[in-house]
KOLGUKOL-239255 format. One line per 8 residues: number of its first residue (from 1); for each residue x, z, y of C-alpha. Coordinates in steps of 0.25 Angstrom, whole numbers. Layout:
BEGIN
NUM = X Z Y; ... $
REM end
This chain:
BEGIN
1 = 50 139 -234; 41 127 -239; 44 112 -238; 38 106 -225; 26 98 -229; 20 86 -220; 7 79 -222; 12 63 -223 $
9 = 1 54 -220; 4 42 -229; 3 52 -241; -8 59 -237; -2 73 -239; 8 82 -238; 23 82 -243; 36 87 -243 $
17 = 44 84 -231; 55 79 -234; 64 71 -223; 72 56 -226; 84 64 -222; 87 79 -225; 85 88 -213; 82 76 -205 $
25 = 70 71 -201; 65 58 -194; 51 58 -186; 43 48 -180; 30 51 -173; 22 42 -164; 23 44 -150; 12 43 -138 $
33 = 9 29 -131; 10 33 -116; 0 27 -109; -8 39 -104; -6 54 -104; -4 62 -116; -17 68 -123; -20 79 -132 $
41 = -19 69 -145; -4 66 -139; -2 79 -140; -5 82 -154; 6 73 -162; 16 78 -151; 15 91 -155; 11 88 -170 $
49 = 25 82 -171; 31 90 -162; 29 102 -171; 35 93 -183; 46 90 -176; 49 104 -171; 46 111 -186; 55 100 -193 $
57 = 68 103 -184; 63 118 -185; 65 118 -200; 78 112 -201; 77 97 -200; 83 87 -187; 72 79 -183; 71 65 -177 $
65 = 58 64 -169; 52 51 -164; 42 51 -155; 40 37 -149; 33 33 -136; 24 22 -138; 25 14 -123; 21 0 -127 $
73 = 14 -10 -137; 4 1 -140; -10 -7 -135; -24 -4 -133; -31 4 -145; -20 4 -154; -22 -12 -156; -13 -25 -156 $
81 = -21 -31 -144; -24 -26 -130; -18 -20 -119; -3 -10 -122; -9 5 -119; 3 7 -109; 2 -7 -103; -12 -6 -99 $
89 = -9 6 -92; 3 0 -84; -6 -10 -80; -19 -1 -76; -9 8 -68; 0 -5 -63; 12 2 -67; 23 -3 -78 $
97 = 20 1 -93; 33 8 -94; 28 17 -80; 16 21 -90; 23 22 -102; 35 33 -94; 23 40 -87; 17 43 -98 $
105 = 29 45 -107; 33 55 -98; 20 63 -96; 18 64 -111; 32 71 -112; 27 80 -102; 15 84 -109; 22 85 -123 $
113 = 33 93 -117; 22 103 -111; 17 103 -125; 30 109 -131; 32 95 -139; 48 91 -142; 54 79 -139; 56 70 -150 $
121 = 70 65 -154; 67 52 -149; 55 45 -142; 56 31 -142; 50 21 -131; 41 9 -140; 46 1 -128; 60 5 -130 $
129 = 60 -2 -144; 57 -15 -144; 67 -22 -148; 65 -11 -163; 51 -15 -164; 54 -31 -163; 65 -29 -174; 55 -20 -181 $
137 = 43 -33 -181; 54 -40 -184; 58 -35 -198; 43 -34 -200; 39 -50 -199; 52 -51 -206; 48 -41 -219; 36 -52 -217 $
145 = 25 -42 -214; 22 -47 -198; 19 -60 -193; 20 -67 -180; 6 -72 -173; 6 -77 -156; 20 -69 -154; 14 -56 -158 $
153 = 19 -50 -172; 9 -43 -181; 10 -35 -195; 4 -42 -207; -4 -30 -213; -11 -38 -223; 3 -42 -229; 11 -31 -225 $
161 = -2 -22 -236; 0 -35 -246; 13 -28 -248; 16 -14 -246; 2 -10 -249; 1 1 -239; -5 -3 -225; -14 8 -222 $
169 = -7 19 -231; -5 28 -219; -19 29 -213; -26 25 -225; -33 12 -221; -36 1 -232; -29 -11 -226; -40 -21 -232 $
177 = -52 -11 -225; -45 -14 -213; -43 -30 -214; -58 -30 -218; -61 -22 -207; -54 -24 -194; -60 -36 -186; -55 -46 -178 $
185 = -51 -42 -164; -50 -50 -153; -33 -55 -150; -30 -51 -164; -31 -67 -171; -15 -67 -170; -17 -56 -182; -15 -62 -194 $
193 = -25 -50 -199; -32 -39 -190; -24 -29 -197; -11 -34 -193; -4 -25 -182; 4 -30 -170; 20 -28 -173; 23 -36 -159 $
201 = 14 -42 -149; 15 -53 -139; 13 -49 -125; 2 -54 -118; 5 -60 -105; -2 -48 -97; 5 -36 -106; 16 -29 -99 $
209 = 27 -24 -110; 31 -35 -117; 45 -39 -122; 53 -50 -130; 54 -52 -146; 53 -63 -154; 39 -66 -155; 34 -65 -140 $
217 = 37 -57 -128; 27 -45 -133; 27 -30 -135; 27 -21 -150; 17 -16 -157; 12 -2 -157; 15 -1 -172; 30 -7 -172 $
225 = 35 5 -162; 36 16 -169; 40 10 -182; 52 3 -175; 55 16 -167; 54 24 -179; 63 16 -186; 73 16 -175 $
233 = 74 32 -175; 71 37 -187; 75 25 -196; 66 16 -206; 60 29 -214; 60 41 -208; 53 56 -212; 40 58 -202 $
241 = 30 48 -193; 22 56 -186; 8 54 -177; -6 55 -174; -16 51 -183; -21 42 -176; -8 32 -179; -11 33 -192 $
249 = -17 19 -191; -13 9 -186; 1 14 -181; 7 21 -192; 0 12 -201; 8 1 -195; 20 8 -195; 21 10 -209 $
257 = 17 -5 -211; 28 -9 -202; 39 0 -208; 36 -4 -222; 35 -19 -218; 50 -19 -215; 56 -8 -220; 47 -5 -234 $
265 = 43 7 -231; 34 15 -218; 42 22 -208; 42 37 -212; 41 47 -224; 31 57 -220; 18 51 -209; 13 62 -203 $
273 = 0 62 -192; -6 73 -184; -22 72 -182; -29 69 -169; -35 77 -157; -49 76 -156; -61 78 -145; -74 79 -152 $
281 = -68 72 -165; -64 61 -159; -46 56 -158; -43 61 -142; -35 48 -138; -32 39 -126; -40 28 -130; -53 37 -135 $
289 = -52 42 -119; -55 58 -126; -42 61 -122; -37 75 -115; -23 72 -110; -12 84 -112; -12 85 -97; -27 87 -97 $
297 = -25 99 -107; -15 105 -98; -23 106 -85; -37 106 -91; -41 94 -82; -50 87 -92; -65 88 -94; -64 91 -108 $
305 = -54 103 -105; -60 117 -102; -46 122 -96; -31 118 -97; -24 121 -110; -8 121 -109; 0 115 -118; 4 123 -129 $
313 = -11 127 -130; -14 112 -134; 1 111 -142; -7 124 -148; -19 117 -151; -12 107 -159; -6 116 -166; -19 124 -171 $
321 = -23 111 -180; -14 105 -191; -9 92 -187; -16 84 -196; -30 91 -191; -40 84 -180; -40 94 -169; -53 93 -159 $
329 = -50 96 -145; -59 108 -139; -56 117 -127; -59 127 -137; -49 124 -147; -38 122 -136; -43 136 -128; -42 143 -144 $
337 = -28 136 -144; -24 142 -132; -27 156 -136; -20 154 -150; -7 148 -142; -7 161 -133; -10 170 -144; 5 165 -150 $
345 = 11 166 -137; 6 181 -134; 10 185 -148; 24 180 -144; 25 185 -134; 20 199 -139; 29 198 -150; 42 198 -141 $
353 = 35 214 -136; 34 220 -150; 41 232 -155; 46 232 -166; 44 244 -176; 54 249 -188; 45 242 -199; 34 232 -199 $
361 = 21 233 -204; 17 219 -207; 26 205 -214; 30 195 -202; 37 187 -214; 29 178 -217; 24 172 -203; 37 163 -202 $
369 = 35 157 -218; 19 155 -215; 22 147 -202; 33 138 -210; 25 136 -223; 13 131 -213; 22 121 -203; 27 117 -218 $
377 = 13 114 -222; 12 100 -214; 14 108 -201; 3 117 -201; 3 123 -187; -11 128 -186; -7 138 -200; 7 139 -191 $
385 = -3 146 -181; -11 155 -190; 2 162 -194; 6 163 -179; -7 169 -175; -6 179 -186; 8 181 -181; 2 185 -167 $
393 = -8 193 -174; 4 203 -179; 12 203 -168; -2 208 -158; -2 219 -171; 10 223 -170; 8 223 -154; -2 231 -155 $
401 = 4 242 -163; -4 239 -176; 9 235 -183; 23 235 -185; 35 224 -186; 51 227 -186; 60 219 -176; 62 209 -187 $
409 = 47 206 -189; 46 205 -175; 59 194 -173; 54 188 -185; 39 185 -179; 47 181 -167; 54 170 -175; 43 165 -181 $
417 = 35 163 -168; 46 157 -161; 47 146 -174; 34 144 -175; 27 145 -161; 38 140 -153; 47 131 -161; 38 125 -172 $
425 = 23 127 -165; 32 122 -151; 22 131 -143; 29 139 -131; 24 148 -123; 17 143 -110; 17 156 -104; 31 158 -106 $
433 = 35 150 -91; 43 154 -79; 33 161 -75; 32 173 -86; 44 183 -79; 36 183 -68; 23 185 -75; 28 196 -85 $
441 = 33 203 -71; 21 203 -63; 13 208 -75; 23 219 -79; 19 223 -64; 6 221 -65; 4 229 -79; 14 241 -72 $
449 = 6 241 -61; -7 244 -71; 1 252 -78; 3 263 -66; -13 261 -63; -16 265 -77; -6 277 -77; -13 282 -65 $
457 = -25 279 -69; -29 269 -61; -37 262 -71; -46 254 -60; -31 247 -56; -28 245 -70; -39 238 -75; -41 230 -63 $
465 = -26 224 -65; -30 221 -81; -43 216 -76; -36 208 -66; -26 202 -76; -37 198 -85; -44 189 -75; -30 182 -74 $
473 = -29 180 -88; -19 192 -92; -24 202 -102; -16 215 -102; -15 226 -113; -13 239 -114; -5 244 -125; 4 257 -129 $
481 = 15 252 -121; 8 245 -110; 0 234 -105; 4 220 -107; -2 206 -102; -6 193 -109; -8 180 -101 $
REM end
C-alpha cells in the first residue's frame, strides 16, 4: 500500500504523513459557534474530518480528535468590536447565553448524528476554558509580543512579524499590504495598530459573559480558544489542525502567531482545510443570510429546495467532490447525488443474492488496492466513488448472468464495500430501518401473488400490480428466478 499523503496548507502541497508520535495521532479541528442551527457549510468540515478521522483509525493509528465548540468571545463579523454572536441572541430571545449556546449545541449533535458523523475524542466548551486562555495571554504579553490598552489585551502584529518573519504564511497575505490597507474603524483607537487582534477584551457594561482576569472583568478572544484548547489536549505541537477555508484568515493566522509567540513554533505539523459550499458562487454562511439549514435539507421546507434530500444523500454529496474543491449547491447536483447513493446501496444489497459459480470471469482484485491508493491520495473520495460505481457496475453483471465470480470473489467484494461504503465513506443504509422485515414480507406476498396471476395467465392482474408498484416508487424485475423489487 502507498504512504498516506495529505495536502498541508502552510506548504502549499502534499506530503508524507508522518505522525509526532508512531501509530498515534493528535487532531484538532475547529468546531461550530452555536448561535443558530446547523447549515449545509457546517456540514461539509464535519464530515470532511470525519472521514479523516475514521480512515486514520481504519489504517492502523489511535487517534485523538478534538472538536471544540465555540460558545463565547466570538463577535459580530469575525471582528474585535461589536455584539458576541451567542450573546446577541440571548438578549433578542431574553434567554441566558448558555440556554442558547445548549440548544443549539444540542440540535447540532443531532443533525451530525443523522449525518453518520462520529463523536470526537473530546469536544471542549470555549466557556469552559478560561482560566487556560488567561494563562495562555499571559505567557504571550510575557514573550513580549501583546500589550495591554483600556483593560483589553491585544497581539502586537507589527512586532510579533519584525521577529519571526512569518505573519500571514498560512493564508498568504503580505502583512505590510495589510497595514497599508485596512482603515481605521470606529472603537479600535485602543489598537496600537489595526492589525493587532484581540487576545482579551474588557466587557462592556451591557455584555452578558464576562469573567475575572488580571486586566479587567472581560471575556477571550476568538483566536486564544482554540490555541489554548489545543494545547491543553493535544500538547504544544501536535500532527493535524483541521477546518474550513474560510479560518484560514484571520483565525488560523492567529493561531499560528499566538503559538509561535510563546512557544517558538505554530500549533501543529500538517494544516489541513476543506473548501466551501457555495449558492451561485457565492460562500453559503450565517451572516451572508444564503444559508439552507441541514433541517431544511431533510424536510425540503425551503424555497430554494425542489424536495427533501435525507442525510446520507447530502453526506453523499460531499463526498462526490474532493475536499479541497468548491461545490455549488443545485437541486440538481443533490437529486444526481441521491441516485449515485442509491445505486451503491442497491448494488449491496444485490451482492448479498449472488451465486456464486465454480470459476470467475472477471479480476475483483484490484478494487480494494484502487480505493486505498485514492483515500492515500489527500483523501480523494470522489476517485473512491468511481471505483465503487464500477464495483456495482459488475456486481448488476454478474446479476444478470453475463458474468461469473467464485464465493471468494464474492466475500472479497463484500469486504471491500463494507471498508469503503460503510466504514471509511461512513454512509449506511437509510433503507435499512425497522421497517424492512416488514416490508420484504409484504412484497414477497405481493410478488407471490403476481407470480400465480402470471402462471395462469392472468396477465391483466399481473401487470396491474407492476404497474401499481411503479406509481409507488418500486420497480419490479423479472428475471430466471423470479421477480424482485427495488425501492
Amino acid at each position: 500500500m502507498q504512504p498516506l499523503l495529505i495536502y498541508n496548507t502552510l506548504s502549499h502541497q502534499k506530503e508524507l504523513f508522518t505522525p509526532l508520535t508512531p501509530d498515534h495521532v493528535g487532531m484538532y479541528v475547529c468546531g461550530p459557534t452555536v448561535y443558530g442551527d446547523g447549515h449545509l457549510g457546517h456540514a461539509r468540515p464535519a464530515i470532511t474530518f470525519d472521514v479523516l478521522f475514521r480512515y486514520l483509525t481504519h489504517i492502523g493509528y489511535k487517534v485523538r480528535y478534538v472538536r471544540n465548540i465555540t460558545d463565547v468571545g466570538h463577535l459580530e463579523h469575525d471582528a474585535d468590536e461589536g455584539e458576541d454572536k451567542i450573546a446577541k441572541k440571548a438578549r433578542l430571545e431574553q434567554l441566558e447565553p448558555m440556554e442558547v449556546a445548549q440548544y443549539y449545541t444540542n440540535r447540532y449533535h443531532a443533525a451530525m448524528d443523522r449525518l453518520n458523523v462520529l463523536r470526537p475524542s473530546i469536544e471542549p466548551l470555549a466557556s469552559g476554558h478560561i482560566i487556560e486562555q488567561i494563562e495562555l495571554v499571559q505567557k504571550i504579553m510575557d514573550a513580549g509580543f501583546a500589550y495591554e490598552s483600556n483593560g483589553s489585551v491585544y497581539f502586537d502584529v507589527r512586532k510579533y512579524h519584525e521577529h519571526f518573519k512569518n505573519y500571514g504564511q498560512l493564508s498568504g497575505r503580505v502583512i505590510d499590504e495589510m497595514l497599508s490597507t485596512t482603515r481605521e474603524l470606529d472603537g479600535q483607537s485602543e489598537k496600537r495598530d489595526t492589525a493587532d487582534f484581540a487576545l482579551w477584551k474588557k466587557a462592556s457594561p451591557e455584555h452578558i459573559m464576562r469573567w475575572r482576569s488580571p486586566w479587567s472583568v472581560g471575556f477571550p478572544g476568538w483566536h486564544t480558544e482554540c490555541t489554548a484548547m489545543g494545547t491543553k489536549y493535544l500538547g504544544e505541537l501536535f500532527d493535524i489542525h483541521g477546518g474550513g477555508m474560510d479560518l484560514m484568515f484571520p483565525h488560523h493566522e492567529s493561531e499560528i502567531a499566538q503559538k509561535t509567540a510563546c512557544c517558538g513554533h505554530g500549533p501543529c505539523k500538517y494544516w489541513m482545510h476543506n473548501n466551501m459550499i457555495t449558492i451561485n458562487g457565492q460562500k453559503m454562511g450565517k451572516s451572508l443570510g444564503n444559508f439552507i439549514t441541514l433541517d431544511e435539507f431533510f424536510t425540503g421546507n425551503h424555497k430554494l429546495l425542489q424536495q427533501a434530500y435525507t442525510p446520507m444523500t447530502i453526506r453523499f454529496f460531499i463526498l462526490q467532490a474532493h475536499y479541497r474543491s468548491t461545490v455549488d449547491f443545485s437541486n440538481e447536483a443533490l437529486m444526481a447525488a441521491e441516485k449515485g447513493y442509491s445505486r451503491l446501496m442497491q448494488a449491496y444489497k444485490t451482492l448479498q443474492r449472488l451465486q456464486p459459480s465454480k470459476s470467475s470471469s472477471v479480476d475483483v482484485k484490484e478494487y480494494r488496492q484502487k480505493c486505498y491508493d485514492a483515500m492515500n491520495d489527500d483523501l480523494n473520495t470522489p476517485i473512491v466513488i468511481s471505483h465503487l460505481f464500477d464495483m456495482a457496475k459488475l456486481i448488476n453483471t454478474v446479476n444478470d448472468r453475463k458474468a461469473t465470480l467464485t464465493q471468494a470473489d464474492i466475500d472479497e467484494l463484500k469486504g471491500v464495500m463494507d471498508t469503503f461504503v460503510f466504514e471509511v465513506m461512513g454512509l449506511r443504509d437509510e433503507a435499512s430501518s425497522d421497517n424492512t422485515a416488514l416490508i420484504d414480507g409484504l412484497m414477497k406476498m405481493i410478488l407471490d401473488i403476481r407470480a400465480t396471476a402470471k402462471a395462469n395467465k392472468d396477465w391483466a392482474t399481473s401487470d396491474k400490480i407492476r404497474d401499481a408498484l411503479g406509481a409507488l416508487g418500486v420497480t419490479v424485475k423479472d428475471g430466471k428466478d423470479g421477480a424482485t423489487y427495488e425501492l
